[in-house]
C-alpha positions in Angstrom: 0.0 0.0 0.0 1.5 3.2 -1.2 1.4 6.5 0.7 -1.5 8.3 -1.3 -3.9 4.8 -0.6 -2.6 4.7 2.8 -3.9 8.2 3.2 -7.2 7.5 1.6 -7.5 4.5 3.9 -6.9 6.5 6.9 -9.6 9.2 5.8 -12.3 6.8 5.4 -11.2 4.9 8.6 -11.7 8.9 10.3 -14.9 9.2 8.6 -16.4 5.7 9.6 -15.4 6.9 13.2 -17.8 10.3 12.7 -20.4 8.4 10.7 -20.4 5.3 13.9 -21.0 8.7 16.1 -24.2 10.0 13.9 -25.8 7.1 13.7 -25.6 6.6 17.6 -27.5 10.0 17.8 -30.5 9.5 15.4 -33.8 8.1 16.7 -36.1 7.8 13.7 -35.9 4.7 11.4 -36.5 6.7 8.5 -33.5 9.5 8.8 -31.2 6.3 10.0 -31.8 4.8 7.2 -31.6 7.9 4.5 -27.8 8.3 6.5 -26.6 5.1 6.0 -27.3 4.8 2.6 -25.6 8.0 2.2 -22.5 6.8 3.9 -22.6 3.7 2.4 -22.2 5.4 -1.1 -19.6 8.1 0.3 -17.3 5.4 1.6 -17.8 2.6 -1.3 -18.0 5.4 -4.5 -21.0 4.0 -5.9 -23.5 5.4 -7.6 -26.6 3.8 -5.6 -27.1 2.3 -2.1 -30.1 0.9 -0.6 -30.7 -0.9 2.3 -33.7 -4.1 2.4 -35.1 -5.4 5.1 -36.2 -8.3 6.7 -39.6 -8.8 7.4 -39.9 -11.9 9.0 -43.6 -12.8 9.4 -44.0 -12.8 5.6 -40.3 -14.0 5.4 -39.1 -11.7 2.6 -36.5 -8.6 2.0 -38.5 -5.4 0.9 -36.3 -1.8 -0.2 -37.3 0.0 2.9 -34.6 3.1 1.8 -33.0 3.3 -1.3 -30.9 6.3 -2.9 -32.3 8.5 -5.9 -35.7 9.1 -7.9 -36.0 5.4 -8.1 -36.9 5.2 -4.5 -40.7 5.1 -4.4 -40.9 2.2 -7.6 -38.6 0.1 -5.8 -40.2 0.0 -2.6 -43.1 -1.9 -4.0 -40.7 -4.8 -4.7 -40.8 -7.7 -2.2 -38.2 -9.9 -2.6 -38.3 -13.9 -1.5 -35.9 -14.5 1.2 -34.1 -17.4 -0.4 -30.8 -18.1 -2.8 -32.5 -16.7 -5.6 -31.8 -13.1 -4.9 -27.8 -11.5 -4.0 -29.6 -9.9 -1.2 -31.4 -13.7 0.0 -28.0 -15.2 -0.4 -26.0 -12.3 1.7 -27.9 -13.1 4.5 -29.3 -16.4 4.7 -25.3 -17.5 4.4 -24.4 -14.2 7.1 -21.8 -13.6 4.3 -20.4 -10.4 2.0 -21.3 -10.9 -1.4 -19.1 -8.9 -4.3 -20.1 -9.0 -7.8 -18.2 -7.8 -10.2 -20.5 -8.7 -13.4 -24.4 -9.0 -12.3 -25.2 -10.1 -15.6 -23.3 -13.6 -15.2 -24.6 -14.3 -11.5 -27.5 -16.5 -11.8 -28.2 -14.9 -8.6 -29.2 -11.0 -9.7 -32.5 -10.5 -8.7 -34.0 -8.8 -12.2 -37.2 -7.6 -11.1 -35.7 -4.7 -9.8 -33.8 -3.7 -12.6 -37.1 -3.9 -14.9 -39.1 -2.2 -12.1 -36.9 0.6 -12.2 -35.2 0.9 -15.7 -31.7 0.9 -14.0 -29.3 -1.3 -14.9 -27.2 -2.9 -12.1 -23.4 -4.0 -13.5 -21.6 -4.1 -10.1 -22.8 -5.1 -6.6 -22.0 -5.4 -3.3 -24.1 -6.6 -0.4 -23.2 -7.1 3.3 -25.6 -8.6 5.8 -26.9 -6.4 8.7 -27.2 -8.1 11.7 -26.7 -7.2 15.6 -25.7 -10.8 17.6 -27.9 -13.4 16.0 -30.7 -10.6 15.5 -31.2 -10.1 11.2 -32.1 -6.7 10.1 -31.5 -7.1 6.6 -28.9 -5.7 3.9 -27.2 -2.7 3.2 -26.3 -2.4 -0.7 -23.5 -0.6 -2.7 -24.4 -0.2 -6.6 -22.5 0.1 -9.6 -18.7 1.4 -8.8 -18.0 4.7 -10.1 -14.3 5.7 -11.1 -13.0 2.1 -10.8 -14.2 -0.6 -12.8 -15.5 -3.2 -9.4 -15.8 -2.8 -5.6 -12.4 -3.4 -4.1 -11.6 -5.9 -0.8 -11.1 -2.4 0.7 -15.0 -1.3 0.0 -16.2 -4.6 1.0 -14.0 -4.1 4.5 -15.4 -0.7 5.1 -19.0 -1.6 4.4 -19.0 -4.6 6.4 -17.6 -2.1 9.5 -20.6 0.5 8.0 -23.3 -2.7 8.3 -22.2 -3.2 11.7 -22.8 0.7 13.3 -25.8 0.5 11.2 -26.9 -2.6 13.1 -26.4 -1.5 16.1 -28.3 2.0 15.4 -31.0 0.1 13.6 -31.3 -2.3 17.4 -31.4 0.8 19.2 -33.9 2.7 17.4 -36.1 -0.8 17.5 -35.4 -0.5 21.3 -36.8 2.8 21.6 -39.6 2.1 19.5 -40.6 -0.5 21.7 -40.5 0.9 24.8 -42.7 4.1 23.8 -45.3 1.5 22.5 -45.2 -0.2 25.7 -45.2 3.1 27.6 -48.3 4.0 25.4 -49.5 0.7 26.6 -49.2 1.6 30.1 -50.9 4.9 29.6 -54.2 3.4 28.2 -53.9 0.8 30.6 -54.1 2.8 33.4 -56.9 5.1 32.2 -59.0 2.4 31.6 -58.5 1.3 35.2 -59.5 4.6 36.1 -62.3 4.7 34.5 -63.4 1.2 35.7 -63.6 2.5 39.2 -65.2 5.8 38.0 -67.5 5.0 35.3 -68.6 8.9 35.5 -65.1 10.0 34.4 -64.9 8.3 30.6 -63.0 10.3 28.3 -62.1 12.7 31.5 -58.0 12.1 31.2 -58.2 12.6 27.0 -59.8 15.9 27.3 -58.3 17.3 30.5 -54.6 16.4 28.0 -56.2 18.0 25.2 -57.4 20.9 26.7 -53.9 21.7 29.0 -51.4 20.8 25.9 -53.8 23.5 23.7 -53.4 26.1 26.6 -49.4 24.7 26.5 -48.9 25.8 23.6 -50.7 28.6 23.8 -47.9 30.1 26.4 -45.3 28.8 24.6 -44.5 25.7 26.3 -42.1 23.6 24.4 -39.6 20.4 24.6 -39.7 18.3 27.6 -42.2 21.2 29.9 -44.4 20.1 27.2 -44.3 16.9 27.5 -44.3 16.6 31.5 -47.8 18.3 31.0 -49.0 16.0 28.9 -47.7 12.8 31.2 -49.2 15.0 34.2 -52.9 15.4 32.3 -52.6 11.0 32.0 -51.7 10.6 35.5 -53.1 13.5 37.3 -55.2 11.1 39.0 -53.2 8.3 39.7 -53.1 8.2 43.4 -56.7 7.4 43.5 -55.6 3.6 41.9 -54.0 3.0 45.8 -57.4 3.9 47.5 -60.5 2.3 48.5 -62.7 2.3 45.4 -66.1 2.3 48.4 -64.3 5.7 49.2 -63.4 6.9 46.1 -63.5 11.1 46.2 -61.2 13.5 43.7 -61.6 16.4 46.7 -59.5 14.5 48.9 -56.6 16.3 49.4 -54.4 12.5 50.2 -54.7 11.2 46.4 -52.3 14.5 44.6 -49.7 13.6 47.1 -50.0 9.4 46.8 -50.1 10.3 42.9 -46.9 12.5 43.2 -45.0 9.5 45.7 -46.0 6.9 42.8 -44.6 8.9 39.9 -41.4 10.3 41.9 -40.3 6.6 41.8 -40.1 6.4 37.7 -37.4 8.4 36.5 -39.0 9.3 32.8 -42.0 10.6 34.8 -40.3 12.2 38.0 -40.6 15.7 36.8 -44.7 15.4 36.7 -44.9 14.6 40.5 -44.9 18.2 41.2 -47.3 18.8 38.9 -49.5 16.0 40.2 -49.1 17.3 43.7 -50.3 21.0 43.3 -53.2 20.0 40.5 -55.8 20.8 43.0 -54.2 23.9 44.3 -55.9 27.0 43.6 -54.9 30.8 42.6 -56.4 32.3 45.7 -55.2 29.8 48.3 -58.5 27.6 48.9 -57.1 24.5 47.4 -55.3 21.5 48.7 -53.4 19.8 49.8 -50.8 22.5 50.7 -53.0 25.8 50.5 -50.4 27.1 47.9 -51.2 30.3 46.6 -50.8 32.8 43.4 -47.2 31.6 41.4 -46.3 29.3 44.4 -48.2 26.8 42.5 -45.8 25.7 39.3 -47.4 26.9 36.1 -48.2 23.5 34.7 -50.0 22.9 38.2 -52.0 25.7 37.2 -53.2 24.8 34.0 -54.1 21.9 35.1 -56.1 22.9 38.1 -58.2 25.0 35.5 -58.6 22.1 33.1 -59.8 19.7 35.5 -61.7 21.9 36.9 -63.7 22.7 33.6 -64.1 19.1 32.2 -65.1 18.0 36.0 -68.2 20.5 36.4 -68.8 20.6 32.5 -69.5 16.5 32.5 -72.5 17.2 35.0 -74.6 20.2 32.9 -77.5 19.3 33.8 -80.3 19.3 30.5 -81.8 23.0 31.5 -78.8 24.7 31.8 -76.9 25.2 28.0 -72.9 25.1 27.7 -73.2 29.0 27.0 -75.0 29.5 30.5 -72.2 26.9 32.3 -69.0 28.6 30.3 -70.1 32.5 31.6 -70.8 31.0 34.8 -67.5 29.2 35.5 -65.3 31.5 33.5 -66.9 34.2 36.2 -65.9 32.2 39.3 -62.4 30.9 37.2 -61.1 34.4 37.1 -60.9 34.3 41.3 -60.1 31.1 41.9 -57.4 30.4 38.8 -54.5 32.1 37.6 -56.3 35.0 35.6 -53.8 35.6 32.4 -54.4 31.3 31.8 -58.3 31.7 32.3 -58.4 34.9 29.9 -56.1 31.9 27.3 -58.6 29.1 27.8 -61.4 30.8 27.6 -60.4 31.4 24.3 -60.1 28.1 23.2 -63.1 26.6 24.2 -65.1 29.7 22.9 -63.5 30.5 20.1 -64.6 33.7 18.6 -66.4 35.3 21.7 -64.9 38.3 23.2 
């Protein structure tokens, strides 16, 4: 190896290192993938990358990112996973596969080329995987400047395929614990709701209405998103009591909510808010008697929302939702924060002054 290769070795080697780094940092599929094919045709010189995946339930390989305008035609193609395809073969034998002339290999998958109109000359596929785990198979096509992929190329995309797999397992990760955390939240609401029948659909709307007067304020990032977990578990502490004795003015249930979620580090930063949610602006609340900006903002906007969806649920049939709205917006202004009740009256009557 002469000095000018050994130099180019040494700046692809420096750019695997950033591009391992990137990866690391992404969190959606999509843009993980889009960067790895990317980097896979920066670092091999090709004209075209894609990356197929596995999908094991139908047990095929499908183009789930691919470079250039022939993205969306190609990601109709399903391809078998069996030794019939360069891809198949790459991973069913765990194996690098380099191609120098497609057209000889009775391997080449043609389907693709037809779908697509591009023709595929030189090809090099390395398996994906993270331990025993398949993800699929990252891709390199056609060899620009030189006339085939080199040992070198197939070394560097194997370490490529290997960052990639261990971004693609993290990303998976994530995506599985916010389903299960999603899980958990609709879980738990519906046990609320079992032992207060009267309350269905109470939790939605009290999120709805405090993430609209969030943003209204300009409440962004993770604020945001502690008063949206606060709206779904504002009530929590009312799971560890007696349902025979089940009462949303007892002052104990904000604090038992706020000891639950203080022990589960994603949600620790709501326990405040669960604790002052019944506090009010002029002192009268509970369970502390907190008064005026003592009580954290997103308390506040909670205590108003609750306070709304609680009282609007029992209208009774002679009184209309314009009577009820003038006649809690009149008592809101004492007893909540007046610049938030002035916002959310706003957004539940839109266009009245």
């Amino acid at each position: 190896m002469d000095s000018v290769e050994l130099e180019e070795r040494m700046n692809i080697m420096s750019r695997l290192c950033h591009i391992g780094q990137e990866l690391a940092s992404l969190t959606d599929l999509d843009e993980l993938l889009a960067k790895i094919i990317d980097c896979c045709k920066d670092i091999c010189s090709s004209d075209k990358a894609s990356i197929l995946l596995l999908d094991e339930s139908r047990n095929e390989l499908y183009f789930k990112q691919t470079s250039g305008s022939m993205g969306e035609d190609i990601r109709r193609i399903r391809i078998p996973l069996n030794e019939k395809s360069i891809a198949g073969w790459s991973l069913i034998h765990r194996e690098t596969v380099k191609i120098d002339d497609v057209s000889t290999d009775p391997r080449h998958y043609k389907g693709v080329d037809e779908a697509t109109g591009y023709e595929t000359k030189t090809l090099l596929a390395v398996p994906v995987m993270w331990g025993d785990r398949c993800f699929g198979v990252v891709e390199a096509v056609n060899k620009l400047k030189e006339p085939v992929f080199t040992d070198a190329d197939a070394d560097n995309l194997k370490i490529l395929a290997q960052q990639a797999a261990v971004a693609i397992n993290n990303v998976f990760l994530v995506e599985e614990l916010q389903n299960f955390f999603v899980h958990t939240i609709e879980i738990l609401i519906n046990a609320l709701e079992a032992i207060d029948p009267y309350s269905r659909g109470h939790v939605m709307r009290v999120a709805r209405y405090a993430t609209s007067i969030a943003r209204e304020v300009g409440i962004t990032g993770k604020e945001f998103e502690n008063i949206l977990y606060a709206s779904y578990f504002h009530d929590i502490g009312l799971l560890r009591k007696d349902a025979n004795i089940l009462n949303k003015r007892d002052p104990l249930h904000p604090v038992i909510g706020a000891s639950i979620l203080e022990q589960i580090k994603i949600l620790e930063k709501t326990a405040a808010i669960v604790k002052a949610h019944h506090e009010y602006y002029d002192g009268t609340g509970f369970p502390n008697g907190l008064k005026g900006e003592e009580i954290p903002l997103a308390a506040r906007i909670l205590s108003l929302v609750e306070d709304y969806d609680e009282e609007s649920s029992s209208i009774n049939a002679g009184r209309s939702k314009e009577k009820f709205n003038k006649d809690f917006f009149e008592k809101a202004f004492v007893r909540h924060d007046p610049e938030l009740v002035k916002i959310f009256k706003k957004i539940v009557e839109p266009g009245v002054n």
